[in-house]
Every structure is written in structure tokens, then in C-alpha cells.
C-alpha positions as YAML, in Angstrom:
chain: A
units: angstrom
residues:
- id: 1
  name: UNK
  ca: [104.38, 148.32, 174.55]
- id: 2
  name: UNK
  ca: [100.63, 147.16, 174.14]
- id: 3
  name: UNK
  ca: [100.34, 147.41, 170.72]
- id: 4
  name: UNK
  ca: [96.76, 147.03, 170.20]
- id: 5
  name: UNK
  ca: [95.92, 150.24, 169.80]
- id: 6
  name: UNK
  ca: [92.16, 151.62, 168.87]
- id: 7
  name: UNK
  ca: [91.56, 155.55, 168.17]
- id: 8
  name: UNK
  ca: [87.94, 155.97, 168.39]
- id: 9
  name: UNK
  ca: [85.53, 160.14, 167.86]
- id: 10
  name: UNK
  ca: [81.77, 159.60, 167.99]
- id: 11
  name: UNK
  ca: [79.25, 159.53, 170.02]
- id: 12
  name: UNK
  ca: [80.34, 159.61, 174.01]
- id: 13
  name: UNK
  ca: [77.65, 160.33, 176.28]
- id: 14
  name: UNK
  ca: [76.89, 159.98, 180.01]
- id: 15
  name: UNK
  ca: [74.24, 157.31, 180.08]
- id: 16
  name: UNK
  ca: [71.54, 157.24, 183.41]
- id: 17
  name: UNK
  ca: [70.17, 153.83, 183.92]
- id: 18
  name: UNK
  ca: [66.81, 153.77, 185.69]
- id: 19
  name: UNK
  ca: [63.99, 151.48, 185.95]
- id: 20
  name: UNK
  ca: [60.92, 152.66, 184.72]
- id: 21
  name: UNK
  ca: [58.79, 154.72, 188.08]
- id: 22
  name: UNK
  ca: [61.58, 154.86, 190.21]
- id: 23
  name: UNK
  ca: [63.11, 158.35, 190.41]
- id: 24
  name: UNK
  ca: [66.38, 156.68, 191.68]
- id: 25
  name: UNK
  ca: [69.07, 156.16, 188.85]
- id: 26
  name: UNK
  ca: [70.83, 152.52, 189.53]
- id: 27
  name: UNK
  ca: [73.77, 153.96, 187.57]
- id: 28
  name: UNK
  ca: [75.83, 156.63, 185.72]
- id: 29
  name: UNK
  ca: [77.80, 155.71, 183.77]
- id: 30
  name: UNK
  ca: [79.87, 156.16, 180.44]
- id: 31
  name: UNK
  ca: [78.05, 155.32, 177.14]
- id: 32
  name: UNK
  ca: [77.06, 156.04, 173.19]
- id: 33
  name: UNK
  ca: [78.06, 153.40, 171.01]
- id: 34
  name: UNK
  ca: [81.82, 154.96, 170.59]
- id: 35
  name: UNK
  ca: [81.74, 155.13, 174.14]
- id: 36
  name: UNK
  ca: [80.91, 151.86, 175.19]
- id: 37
  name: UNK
  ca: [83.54, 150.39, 172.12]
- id: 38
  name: UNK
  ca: [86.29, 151.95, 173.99]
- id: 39
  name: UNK
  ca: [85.47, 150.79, 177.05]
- id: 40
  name: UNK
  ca: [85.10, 147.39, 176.46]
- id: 41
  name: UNK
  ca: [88.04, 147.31, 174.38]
- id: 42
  name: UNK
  ca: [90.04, 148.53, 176.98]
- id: 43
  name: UNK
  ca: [88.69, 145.51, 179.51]
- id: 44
  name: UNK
  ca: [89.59, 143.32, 176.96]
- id: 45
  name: UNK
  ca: [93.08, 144.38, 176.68]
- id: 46
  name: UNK
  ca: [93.31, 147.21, 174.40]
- id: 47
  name: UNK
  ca: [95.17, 151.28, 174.80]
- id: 48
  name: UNK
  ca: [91.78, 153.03, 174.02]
- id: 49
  name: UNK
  ca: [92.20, 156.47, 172.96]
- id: 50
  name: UNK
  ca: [88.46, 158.24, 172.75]
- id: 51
  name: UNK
  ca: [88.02, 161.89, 171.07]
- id: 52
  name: UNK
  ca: [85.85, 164.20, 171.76]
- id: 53
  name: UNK
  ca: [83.79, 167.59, 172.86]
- id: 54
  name: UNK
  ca: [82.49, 167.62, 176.39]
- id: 55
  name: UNK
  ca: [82.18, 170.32, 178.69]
- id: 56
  name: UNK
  ca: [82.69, 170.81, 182.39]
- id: 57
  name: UNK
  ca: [80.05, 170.08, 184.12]
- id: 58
  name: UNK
  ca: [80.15, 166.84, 186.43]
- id: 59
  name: UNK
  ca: [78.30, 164.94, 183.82]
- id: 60
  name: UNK
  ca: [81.67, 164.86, 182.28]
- id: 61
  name: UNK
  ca: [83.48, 164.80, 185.21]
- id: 62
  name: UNK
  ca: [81.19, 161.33, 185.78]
- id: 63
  name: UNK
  ca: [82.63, 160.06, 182.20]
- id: 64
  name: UNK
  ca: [86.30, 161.08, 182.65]
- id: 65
  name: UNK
  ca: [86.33, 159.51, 185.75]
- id: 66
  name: UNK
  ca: [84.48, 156.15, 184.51]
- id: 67
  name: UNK
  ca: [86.96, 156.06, 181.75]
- id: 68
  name: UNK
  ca: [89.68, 156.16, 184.22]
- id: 69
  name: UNK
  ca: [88.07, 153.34, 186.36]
- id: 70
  name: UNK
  ca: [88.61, 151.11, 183.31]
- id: 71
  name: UNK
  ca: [92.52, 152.71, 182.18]
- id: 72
  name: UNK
  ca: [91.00, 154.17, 178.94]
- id: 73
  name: UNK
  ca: [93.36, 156.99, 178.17]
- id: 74
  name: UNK
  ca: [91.33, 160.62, 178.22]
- id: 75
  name: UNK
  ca: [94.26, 162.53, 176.49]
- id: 76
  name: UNK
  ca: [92.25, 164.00, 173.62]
- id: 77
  name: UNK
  ca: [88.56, 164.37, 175.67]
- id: 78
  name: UNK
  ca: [88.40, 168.23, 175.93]
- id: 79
  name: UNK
  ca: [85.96, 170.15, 178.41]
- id: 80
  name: UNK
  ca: [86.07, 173.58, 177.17]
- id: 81
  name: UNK
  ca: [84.59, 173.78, 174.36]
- id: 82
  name: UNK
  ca: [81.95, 171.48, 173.54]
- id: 83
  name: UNK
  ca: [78.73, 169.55, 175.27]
- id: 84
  name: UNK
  ca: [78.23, 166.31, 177.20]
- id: 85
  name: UNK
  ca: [75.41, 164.48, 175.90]
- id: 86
  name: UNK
  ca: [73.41, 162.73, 178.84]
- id: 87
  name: UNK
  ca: [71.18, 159.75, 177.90]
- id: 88
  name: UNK
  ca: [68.20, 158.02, 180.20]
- id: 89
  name: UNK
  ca: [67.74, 154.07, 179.41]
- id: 90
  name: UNK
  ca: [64.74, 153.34, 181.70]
- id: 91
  name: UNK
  ca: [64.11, 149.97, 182.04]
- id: 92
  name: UNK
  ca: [60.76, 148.30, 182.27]
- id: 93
  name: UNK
  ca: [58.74, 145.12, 181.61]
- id: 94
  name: UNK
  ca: [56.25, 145.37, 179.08]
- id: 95
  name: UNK
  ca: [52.88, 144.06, 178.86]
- id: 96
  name: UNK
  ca: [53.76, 140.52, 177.54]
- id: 97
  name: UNK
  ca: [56.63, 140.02, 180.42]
- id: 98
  name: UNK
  ca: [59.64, 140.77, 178.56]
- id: 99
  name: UNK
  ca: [62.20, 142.94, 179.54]
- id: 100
  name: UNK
  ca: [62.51, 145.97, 177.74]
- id: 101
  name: UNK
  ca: [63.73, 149.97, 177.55]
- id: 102
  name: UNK
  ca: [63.28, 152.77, 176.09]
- id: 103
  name: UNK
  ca: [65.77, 156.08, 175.83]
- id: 104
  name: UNK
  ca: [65.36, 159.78, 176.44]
- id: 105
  name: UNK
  ca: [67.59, 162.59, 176.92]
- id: 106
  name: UNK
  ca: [67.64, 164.16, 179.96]
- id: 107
  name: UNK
  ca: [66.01, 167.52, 178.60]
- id: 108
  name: UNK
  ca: [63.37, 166.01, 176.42]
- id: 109
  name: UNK
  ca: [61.05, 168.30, 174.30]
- id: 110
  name: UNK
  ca: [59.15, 166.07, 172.84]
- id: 111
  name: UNK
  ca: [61.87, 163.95, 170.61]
- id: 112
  name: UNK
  ca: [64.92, 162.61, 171.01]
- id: 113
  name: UNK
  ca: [67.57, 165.14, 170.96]
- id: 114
  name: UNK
  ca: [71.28, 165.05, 172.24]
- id: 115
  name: UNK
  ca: [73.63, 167.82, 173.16]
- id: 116
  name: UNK
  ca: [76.70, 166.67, 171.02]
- id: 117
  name: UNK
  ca: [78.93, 168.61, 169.40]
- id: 118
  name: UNK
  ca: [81.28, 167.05, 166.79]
- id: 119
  name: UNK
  ca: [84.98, 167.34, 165.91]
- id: 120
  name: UNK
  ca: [86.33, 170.55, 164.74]
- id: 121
  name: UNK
  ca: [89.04, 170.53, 162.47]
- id: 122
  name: UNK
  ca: [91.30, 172.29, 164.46]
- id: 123
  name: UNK
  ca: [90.26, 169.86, 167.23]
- id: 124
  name: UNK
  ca: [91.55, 167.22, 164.55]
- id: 125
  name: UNK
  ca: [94.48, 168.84, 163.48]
- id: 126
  name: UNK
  ca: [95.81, 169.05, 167.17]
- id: 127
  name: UNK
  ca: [95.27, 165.27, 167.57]
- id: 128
  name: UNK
  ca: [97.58, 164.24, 164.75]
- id: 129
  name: UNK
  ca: [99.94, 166.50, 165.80]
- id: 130
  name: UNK
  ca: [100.24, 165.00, 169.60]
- id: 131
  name: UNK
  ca: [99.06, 161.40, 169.05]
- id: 132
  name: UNK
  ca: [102.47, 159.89, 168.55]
- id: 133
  name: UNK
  ca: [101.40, 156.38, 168.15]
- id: 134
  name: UNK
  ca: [99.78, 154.60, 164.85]
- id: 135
  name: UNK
  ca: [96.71, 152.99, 166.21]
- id: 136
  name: UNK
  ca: [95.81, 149.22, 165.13]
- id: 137
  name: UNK
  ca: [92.03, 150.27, 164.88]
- id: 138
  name: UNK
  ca: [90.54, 153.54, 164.19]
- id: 139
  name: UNK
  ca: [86.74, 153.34, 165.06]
- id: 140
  name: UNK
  ca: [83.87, 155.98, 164.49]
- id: 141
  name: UNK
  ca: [80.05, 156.21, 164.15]
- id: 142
  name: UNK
  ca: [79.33, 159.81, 163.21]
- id: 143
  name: UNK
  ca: [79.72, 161.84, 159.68]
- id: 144
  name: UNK
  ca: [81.57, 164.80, 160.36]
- id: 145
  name: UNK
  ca: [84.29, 166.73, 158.56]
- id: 146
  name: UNK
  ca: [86.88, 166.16, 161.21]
- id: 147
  name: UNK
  ca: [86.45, 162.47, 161.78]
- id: 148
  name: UNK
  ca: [86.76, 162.06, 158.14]
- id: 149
  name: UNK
  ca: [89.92, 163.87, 158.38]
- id: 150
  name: UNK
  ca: [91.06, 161.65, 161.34]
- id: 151
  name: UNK
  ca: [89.94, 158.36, 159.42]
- id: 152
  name: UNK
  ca: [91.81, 159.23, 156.21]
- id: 153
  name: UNK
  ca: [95.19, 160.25, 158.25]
- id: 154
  name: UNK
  ca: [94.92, 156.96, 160.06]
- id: 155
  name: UNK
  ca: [94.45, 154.95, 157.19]
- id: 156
  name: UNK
  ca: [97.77, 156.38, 155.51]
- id: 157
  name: UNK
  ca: [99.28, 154.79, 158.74]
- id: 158
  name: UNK
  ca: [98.25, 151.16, 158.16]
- id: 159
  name: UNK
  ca: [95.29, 151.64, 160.21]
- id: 160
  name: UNK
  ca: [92.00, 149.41, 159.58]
- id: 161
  name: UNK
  ca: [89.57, 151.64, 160.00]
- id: 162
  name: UNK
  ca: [85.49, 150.85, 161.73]
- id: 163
  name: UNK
  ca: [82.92, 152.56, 160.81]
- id: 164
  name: UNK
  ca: [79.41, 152.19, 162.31]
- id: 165
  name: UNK
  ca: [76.71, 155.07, 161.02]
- id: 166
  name: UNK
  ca: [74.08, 155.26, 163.22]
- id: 167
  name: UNK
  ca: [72.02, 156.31, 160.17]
- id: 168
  name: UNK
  ca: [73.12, 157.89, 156.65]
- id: 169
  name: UNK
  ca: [71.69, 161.12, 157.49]
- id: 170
  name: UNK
  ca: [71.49, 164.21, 155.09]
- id: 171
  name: UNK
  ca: [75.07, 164.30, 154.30]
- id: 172
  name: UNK
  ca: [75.18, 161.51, 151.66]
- id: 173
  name: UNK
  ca: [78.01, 163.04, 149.83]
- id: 174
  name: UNK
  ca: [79.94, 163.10, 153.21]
- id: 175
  name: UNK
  ca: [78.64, 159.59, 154.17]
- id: 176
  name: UNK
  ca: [79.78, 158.26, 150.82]
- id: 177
  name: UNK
  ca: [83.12, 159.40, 151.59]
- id: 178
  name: UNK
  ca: [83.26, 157.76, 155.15]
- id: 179
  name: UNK
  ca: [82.39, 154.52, 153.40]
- id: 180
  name: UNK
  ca: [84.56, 154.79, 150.95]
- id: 181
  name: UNK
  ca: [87.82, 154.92, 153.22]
- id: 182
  name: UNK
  ca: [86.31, 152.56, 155.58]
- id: 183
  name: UNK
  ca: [87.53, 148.84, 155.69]
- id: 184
  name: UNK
  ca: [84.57, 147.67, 157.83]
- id: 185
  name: UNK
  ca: [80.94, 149.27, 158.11]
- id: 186
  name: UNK
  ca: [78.44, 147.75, 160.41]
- id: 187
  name: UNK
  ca: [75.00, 149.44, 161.02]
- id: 188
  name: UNK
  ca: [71.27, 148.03, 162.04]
- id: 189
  name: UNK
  ca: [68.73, 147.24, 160.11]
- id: 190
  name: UNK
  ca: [66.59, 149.34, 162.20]
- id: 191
  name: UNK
  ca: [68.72, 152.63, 160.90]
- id: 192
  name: UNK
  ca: [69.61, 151.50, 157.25]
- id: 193
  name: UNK
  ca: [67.30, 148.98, 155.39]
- id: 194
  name: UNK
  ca: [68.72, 149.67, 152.02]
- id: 195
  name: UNK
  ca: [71.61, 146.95, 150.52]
- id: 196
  name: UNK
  ca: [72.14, 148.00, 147.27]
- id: 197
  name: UNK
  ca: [73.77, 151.17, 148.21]
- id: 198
  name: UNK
  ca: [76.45, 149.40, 149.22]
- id: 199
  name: UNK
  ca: [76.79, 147.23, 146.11]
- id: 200
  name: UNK
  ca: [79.57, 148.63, 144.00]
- id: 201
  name: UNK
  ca: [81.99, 148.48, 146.56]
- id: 202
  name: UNK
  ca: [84.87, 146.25, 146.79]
- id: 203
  name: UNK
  ca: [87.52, 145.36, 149.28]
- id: 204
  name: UNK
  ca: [85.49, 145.93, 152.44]
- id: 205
  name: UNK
  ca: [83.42, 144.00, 154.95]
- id: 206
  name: UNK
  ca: [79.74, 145.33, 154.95]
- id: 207
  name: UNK
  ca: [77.50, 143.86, 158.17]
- id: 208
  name: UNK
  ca: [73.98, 144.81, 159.16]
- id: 209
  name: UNK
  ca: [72.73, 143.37, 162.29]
- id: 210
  name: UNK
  ca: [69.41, 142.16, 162.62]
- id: 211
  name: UNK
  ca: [68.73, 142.10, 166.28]
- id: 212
  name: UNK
  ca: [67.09, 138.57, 166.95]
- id: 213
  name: UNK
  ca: [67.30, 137.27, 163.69]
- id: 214
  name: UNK
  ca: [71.20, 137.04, 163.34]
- id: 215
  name: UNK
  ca: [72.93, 139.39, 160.76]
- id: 216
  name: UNK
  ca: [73.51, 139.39, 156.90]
- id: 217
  name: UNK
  ca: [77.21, 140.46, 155.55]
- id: 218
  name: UNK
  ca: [78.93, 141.59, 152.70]
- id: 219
  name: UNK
  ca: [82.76, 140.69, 151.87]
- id: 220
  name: UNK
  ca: [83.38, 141.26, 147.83]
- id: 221
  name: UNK
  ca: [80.66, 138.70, 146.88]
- id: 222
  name: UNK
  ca: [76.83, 138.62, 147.85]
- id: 223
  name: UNK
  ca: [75.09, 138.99, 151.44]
- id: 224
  name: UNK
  ca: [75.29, 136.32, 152.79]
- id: 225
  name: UNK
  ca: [73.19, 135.83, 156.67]
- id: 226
  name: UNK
  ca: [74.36, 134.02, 159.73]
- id: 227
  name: UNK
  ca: [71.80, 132.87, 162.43]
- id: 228
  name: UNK
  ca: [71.57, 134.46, 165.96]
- id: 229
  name: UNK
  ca: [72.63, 132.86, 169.07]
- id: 230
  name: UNK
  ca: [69.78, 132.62, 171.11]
- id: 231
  name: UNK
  ca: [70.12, 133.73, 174.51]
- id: 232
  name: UNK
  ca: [66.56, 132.40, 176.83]
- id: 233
  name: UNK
  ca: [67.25, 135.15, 179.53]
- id: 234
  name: UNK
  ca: [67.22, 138.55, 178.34]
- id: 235
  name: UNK
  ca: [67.86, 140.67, 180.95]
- id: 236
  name: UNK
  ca: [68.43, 144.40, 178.84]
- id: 237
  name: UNK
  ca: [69.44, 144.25, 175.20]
- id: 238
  name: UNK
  ca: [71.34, 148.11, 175.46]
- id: 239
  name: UNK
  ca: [74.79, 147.70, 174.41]
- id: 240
  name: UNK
  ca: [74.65, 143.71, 172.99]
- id: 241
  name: UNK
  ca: [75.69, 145.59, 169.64]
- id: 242
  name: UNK
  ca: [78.88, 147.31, 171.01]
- id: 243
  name: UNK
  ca: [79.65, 144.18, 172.76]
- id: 244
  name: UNK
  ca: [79.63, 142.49, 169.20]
- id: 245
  name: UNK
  ca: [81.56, 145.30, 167.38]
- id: 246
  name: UNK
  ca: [84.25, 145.13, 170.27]
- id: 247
  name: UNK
  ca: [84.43, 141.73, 170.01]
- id: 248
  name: UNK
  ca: [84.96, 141.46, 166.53]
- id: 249
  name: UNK
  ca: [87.85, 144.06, 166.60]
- id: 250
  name: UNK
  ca: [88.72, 142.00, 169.11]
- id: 251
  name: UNK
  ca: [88.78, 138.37, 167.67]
- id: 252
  name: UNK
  ca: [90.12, 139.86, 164.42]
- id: 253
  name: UNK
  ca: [92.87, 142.02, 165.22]
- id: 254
  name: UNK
  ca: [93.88, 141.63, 168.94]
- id: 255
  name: UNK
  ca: [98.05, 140.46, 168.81]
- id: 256
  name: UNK
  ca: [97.55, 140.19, 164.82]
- id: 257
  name: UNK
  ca: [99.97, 141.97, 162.45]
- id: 258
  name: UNK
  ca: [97.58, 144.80, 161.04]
- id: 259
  name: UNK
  ca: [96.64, 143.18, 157.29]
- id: 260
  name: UNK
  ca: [94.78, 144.48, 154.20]
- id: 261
  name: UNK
  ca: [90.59, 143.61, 155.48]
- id: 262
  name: UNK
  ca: [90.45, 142.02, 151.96]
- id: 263
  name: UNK
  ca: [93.20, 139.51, 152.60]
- id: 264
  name: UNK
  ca: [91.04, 138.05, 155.03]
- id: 265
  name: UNK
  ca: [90.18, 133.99, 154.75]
- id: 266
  name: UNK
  ca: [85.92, 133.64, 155.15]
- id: 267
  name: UNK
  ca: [86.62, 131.09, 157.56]
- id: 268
  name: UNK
  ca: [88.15, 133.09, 159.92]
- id: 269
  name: UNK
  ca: [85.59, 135.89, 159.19]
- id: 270
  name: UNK
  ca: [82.33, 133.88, 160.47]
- id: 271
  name: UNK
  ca: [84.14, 132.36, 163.25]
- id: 272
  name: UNK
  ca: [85.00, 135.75, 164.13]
- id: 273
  name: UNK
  ca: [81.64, 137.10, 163.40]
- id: 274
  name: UNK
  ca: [80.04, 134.02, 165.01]
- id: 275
  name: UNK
  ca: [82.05, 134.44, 168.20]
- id: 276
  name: UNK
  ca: [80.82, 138.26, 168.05]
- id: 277
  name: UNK
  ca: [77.12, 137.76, 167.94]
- id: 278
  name: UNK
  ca: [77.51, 135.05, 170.48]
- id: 279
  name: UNK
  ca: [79.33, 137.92, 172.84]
- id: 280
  name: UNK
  ca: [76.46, 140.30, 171.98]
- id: 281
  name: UNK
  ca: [73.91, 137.64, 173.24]
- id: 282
  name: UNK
  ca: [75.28, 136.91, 176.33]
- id: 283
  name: UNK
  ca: [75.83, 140.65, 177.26]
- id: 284
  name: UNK
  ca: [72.24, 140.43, 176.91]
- id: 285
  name: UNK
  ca: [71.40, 138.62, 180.67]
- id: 286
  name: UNK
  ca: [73.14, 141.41, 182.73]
- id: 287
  name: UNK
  ca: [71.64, 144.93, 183.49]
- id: 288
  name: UNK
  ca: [72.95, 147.97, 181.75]
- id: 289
  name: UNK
  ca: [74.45, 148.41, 178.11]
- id: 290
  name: UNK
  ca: [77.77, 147.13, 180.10]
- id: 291
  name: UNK
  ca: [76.80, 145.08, 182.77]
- id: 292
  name: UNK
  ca: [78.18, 142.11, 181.70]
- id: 293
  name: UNK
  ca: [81.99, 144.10, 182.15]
- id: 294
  name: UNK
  ca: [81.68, 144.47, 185.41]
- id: 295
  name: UNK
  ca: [80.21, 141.24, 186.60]
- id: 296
  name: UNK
  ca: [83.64, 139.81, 185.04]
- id: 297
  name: UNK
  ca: [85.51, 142.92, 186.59]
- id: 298
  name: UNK
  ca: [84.69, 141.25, 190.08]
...
């Protein structure tokens, strides 16, 4: 039995990939940053286990069946009871010749606003009781009662546990508390400038990416910053930060005997981290937040 195992509630939405004009979608296909983690964890080996809320429309129907494509295993996606977020990326050049996008939601009033509905607790509740397996990872990226639930449970099972925030929101107290049982937290520095919040804590691995100008992390001492890896043709730049979270799970954890994240040597850290951001860059030259997984899927 495969025994690299990743759990993963967040964000899962239907992304629509269409080039700026055209009224012609190039693609559907599954996305949001816990999305895309599972997905290219599973094409690089992993048993991916998403949760969440969707409903039954065939926007979902489009995910489920996109999940199945790539063996990621739908057990605990429910389409009852919740919503299926659907996100445009259209794609354009901008004025100075570099590839670019931008993001809507398919129903936009005038701001950026998804259809997702978190976690209940029952929801929760009904996954520890079925899930039968202790997962190797357990990876989320929103603040939510539930998830916390599922993040603490899974951390009592040896779990090392991901968390990427896709900003700190209102609920600090219920942020805080995310953090605190997290082992590794990774967010941009386009949704959380601030450092020092982060200061007092021990034992975990803090990284903030940086986009273009590499990424600064945290491990017990001070913040320390790696370079980029440069990458001269940028195709679309969706997704190059899920390909560098999955690929750090990946380089860190894949066949390893699950370990306490502070036992780790700093060595094995950057080259992990270096590896990451070098995966990130490349996913950069292909079209769509995961283009690059199914040019190699051919």
C-alpha cells in the first residue's frame, strides 16, 4: 500500500481558462490552490484525498470527473449540500509584451467573490469516522472551524500538517490557532507582508514567497531569503506556487518515515526548497495553472 498519503479541505474550484476576447474557454478544469495540490500530488505519486462542499451541477460534475482523470480519490467531495466555486483566468499580453492574467468569478458584481462553502463540523466528524487511513500530509489553506478540527485530529496521528492562508482574514483568534498546530505555513507576500507575527513561534517552518524575487523562510532562527530561479519564457505564472508547495511535500516527505518538521537538517531544507522554487519556475512556460502536468502526462 502507497503510503504517501496527503488529506487536503480548502479551496477546490472549477477553474475556466480563456484568453482575453475570445468567448471560447481553452479549458475546464479542476483548480484553487487545495485543488491544484492534490492534483499534482497525485501525478507525482501520491493517494490524494480532497474534502469538500460542492453541489450538483456539472461544474462539479467537470471537477469530479477531472479528479478521476488523474486517480485522486473523491470519497469525501459531497454534492448535496454545498457550492462549486467557478473561477475565470483570462489570459492576455499586456502592454509591455509580457504574458499575463487576471481572475474573475464567473458571476462577477463588481469584486471578486466565490461561491464556497466551508467544512461543517458534522461534515468533519463523518470524515474521521470513515477515513481509515493516517495520512503522511494533511494540507489546507482556509480558516474554518472544521478544518481546524481535521488538522488537530490528524496531527494526533503523526501527521505533518501544511498550512497555506491565503490571507489572515478577520478570524485572527482562529488563524492563530491554525498556525499554532501547523508544522509548515507558506503564504505570499502579496497576501501577508507582516513577519513579526510569526516571531514567537518555534518548531515550525515559516515561508513567504516572493514571486520573482525568490522567497524568505523561517525555521527556529531568523528569515533567512533564497534567490529565484529565473525562468526567460514565461508562458502563465497561475499555479507556479502550488507546483512549489507540491513539490516540497514532495521532495520532503515522499517514501520518508513521517519525522518531527523540527528534526529537519537545513541542508536538506534549501535543497528541498531550492528544488521547489525551481519546479514552480518551470511550471511557469506551459499554459494553465497545470499545464506543465499534462505536457508530462503525454
Amino acid at each position: 500500500m502507497n503510503n504517501n498519503i496527503c488529506v487536503g479541505a480548502g479551496l477546490i474550484s472549477l477553474d475556466v481558462l480563456i484568453w482575453d476576447g475570445q468567448k471560447v474557454p481553452v479549458s475546464f478544469y479542476v483548480g484553487g490552490t487545495c485543488g491544484n495540490v492534490m492534483m499534482i500530488l497525485s501525478h507525482m505519486g501520491w493517494d490524494t484525498y480532497p474534502i469538500a462542499r460542492l453541489d450538483g451541477t456539472k461544474d462539479a460534475r467537470r471537477i469530479l470527473d477531472d479528479m478521476d482523470k488523474h486517480h485522486v480519490h473523491t470519497d469525501f467531495i459531497s454534492t448535496s449540500d454545498g457550492k462549486t466555486p467557478v473561477i475565470v483566468q483570462r489570459n492576455f499580453v499586456n502592454k509591455d509584451g509580457i504574458p499575463t492574467h487576471k481572475f474573475e468569478s464567473r458571476n462577477n458584481i463588481g469584486r471578486f467573490y466565490l461561491d464556497f462553502k466551508p467544512l461543517t463540523l458534522k461534515q468533519a466528524n463523518h470524515v474521521l469516522d470513515r477515513i481509515g487511513i493516517v495520512p503522511k500530509v494533511f494540507f489546507f489553506d482556509r480558516v474554518a472551524p472544521a478544518i481546524l478540527k481535521l488538522a488537530t485530529k490528524f496531527k494526533e496521528m503523526g501527521a505533518v500538517i501544511f498550512f497555506e492562508p491565503s490571507s489572515r482574514g478577520g478570524k485572527v483568534n482562529l488563524f492563530n490557532k491554525c498556525v499554532e498546530v501547523a508544522d509548515i505555513v507558506k503564504f505570499s507576500d502579496q497576501r501577508i507582508k507582516d513577519l513579526e507575527q510569526f516571531g514567537n513561534y518555534k518548531n515550525k517552518l515559516f515561508i513567504q514567497t516572493q514571486g520573482a524575487r525568490g522567497l524568505n523562510y523561517r525555521f527556529n532562527s531568523e528569515w533567512i531569503h533564497m534567490a529565484p530561479v529565473l525562468n526567460e519564457n514565461v508562458v502563465d505564472t497561475a499555479g507556479a506556487g502550488d507546483w512549489t508547495t507540491a513539490s516540497l511535500i514532495n521532495n520532503l516527505l515522499k517514501d520518508k518515515a513521517i519525522y518531527e518538521i523540527c528534526d529537519l537538517l537545513v541542508s536538506d531544507l534549501e535543497s528541498a526548497l531550492n528544488e521547489a522554487q525551481k519546479v514552480g519556475a518551470v511550471s511557469c512556460s506551459y499554459e494553465g495553472a497545470r499545464g506543465m502536468m499534462q505536457h508530462k502526462s503525454q
